[in-house]
N, C-alpha and C positions, 0 to 999 in steps of 0.2 A: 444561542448560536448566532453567530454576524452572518446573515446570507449573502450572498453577492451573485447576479446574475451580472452574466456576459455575455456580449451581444451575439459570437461565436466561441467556434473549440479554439481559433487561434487568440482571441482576444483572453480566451480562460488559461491557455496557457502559460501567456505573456505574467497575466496575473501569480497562478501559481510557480512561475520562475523567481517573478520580483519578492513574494513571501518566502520566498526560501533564501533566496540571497540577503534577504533583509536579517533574516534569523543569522545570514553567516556575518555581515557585518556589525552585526553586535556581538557577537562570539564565536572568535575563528576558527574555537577546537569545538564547534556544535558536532552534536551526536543527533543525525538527521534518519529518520525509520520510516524506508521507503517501498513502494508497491512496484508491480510492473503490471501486465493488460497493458490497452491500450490505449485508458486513458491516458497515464502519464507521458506519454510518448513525446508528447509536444512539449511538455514540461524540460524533459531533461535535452530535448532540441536546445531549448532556446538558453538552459542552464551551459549548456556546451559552448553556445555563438559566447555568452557573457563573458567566459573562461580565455575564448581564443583571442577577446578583445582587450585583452589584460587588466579587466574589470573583476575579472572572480578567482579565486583560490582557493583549491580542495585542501592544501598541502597538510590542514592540521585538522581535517575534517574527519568523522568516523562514521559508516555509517550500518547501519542493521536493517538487513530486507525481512519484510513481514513474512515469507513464507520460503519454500520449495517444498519441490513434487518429491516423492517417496520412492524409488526406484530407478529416477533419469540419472546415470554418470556426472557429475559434474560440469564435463566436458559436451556432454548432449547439445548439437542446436537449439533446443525445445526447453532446457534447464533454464532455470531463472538466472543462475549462476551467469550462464552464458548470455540470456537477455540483456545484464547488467552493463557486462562487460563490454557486449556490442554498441549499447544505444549511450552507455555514461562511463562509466568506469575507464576503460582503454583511453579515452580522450579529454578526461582532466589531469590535474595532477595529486587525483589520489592514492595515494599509496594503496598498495595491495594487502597489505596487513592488516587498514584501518578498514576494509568490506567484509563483510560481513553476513551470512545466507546458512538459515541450519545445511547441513550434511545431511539428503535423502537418503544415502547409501550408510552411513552408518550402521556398526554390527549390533549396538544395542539402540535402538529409536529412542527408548522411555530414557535412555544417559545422555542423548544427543539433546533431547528436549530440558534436559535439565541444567546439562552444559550453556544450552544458548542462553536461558533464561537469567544465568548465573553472568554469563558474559556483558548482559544487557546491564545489570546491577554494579558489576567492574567498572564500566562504563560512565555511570553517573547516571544512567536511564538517561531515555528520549527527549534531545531539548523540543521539536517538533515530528510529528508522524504524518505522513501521506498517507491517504488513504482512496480507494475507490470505493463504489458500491457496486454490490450485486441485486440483480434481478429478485432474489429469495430475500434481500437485506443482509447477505453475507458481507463481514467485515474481514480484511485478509481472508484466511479460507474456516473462519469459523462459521459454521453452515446451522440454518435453525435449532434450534435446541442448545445451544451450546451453550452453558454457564455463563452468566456473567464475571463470575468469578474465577474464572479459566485462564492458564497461564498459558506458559510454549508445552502442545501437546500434538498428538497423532490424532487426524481426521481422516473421515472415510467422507469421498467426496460427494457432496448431492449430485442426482441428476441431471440436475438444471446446469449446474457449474459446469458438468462435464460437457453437456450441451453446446455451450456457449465459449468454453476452449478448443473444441472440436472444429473451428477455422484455423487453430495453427498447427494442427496435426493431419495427419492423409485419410485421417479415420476415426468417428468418435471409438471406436473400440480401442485405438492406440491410447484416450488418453488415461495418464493415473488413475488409478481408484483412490490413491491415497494422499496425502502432506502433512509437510508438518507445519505449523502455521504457531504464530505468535495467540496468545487467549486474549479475552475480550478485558481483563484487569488487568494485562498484559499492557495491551493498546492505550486504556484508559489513566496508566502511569505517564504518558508522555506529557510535557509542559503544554502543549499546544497541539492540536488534530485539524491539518486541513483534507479536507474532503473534494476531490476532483468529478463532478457527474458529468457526461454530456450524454448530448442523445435522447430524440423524443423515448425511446424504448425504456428510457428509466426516470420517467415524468411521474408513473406512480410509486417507484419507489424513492424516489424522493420523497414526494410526499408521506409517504409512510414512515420514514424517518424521521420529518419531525413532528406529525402527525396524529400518526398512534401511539396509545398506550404503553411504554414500556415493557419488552415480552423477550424469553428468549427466543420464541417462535421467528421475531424477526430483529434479528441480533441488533442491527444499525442503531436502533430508538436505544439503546446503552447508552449512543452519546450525547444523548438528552442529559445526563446527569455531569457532564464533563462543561466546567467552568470556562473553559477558552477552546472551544471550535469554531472555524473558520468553512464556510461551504460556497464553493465557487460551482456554480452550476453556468453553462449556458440556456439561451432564450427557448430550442427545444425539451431539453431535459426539467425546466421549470415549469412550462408552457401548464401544466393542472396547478400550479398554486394560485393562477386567478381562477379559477372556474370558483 
């Protein structure tokens, strides 16, 4: 794994804009498989500024979101759909055909799941994946335990996760129990996995991802085995690999 510590969240996401636009400029029809939270948020900021500067273009881009929630409309504020759409999507020029996000509301899940997996494979699979980490070492929303061998399936959500999504809803009770999320061989198909951490509060799971033992207890150490990851952490979220 190439670590790269930054000195902050903006200098990491300056970073993670540049790996991603570098991916576009060597191949313009990249298939890019992306996260939302909050870490990337700075990312697709500064993907936007690059765009308005007539330095970047989506127009032959496609891209596949790692998850959505099980039950949000589409159209929901709170849907990833609509995160997309707010913070990246609406303001390049990617086409709307080439996005990509399972269907929560779908009438059969287990075909939904099987549809997106199939669509990713259409696709050419992932030239590069975004990735964040969770608190538990959840990768997209594949939650401890989760197979390494796991495709696009239905997760029931840990506690913790819901915890920790419960700042963009009025109420932890509002948020899902469920998603549908990309699998952990899923993820590990992509050409390249960058990894966005900031924030002292995920200082030991970092370290536990490159750390520990390979387990699915703590799903992250999967990308111990994956040839080309990239991990862009800032100076807090790194701050235990001196200790």
């Amino acid at each position: 794994m190439d670590i790269q510590i930054c000195k902050n969240y903006e200098n990491l996401s300056t970073k993670a804009c540049a790996h991603v636009s570098g991916q576009i400029a060597k191949k313009e029809n990249s298939v890019l498989g992306l996260a939302t939270g909050g870490t990337p948020e700075g990312m697709y900021k500064k993907l936007v500024e690059q765009h308005r500067k007539g330095v970047l273009s989506f127009q032959q881009v496609t891209t596949f979101n790692l998850d959505e929630y099980i039950g949000l409309p589409a159209n929901h504020p709170l849907s990833y759909r609509v995160y997309m759409k707010d913070r990246f999507f609406s303001k390049v020029d990617l086409s709307v055909v080439n996005t990509h996000l399972p269907d929560g509301q779908a009438a059969d899940l287990t075909a939904e799941c099987a549809r997106y997996e199939a669509l990713l494979r259409e696709a050419g699979g992932v030239d590069i994946q975004v990735l964040g980490l969770g608190h538990n070492g959840h990768i997209g929303f594949n939650e401890p335990g989760t197979p390494f061998a796991s495709t696009t399936h239905i997760v029931e959500l840990d506690g913790k996760t819901r915890e920790a999504n419960a700042r963009y809803f009025d109420k932890k009770s509002d948020v899902p129990k469920k998603a549908i999320t990309m699998g952990i061989e899923t993820i590990l198909a992509a050409g390249e996995i960058l990894v966005l951490i900031s924030g002292a509060d995920k200082a030991e799971a970092l370290r536990d991802m490159l750390y520990r033992e390979m387990t699915t207890e703590f799903p992250a150490t999967a990308l111990q085995q994956h040839p080309n990851v990239t991990i862009l952490a800032d100076e807090q979220a790194a701050k235990s690999l001196h200790e």
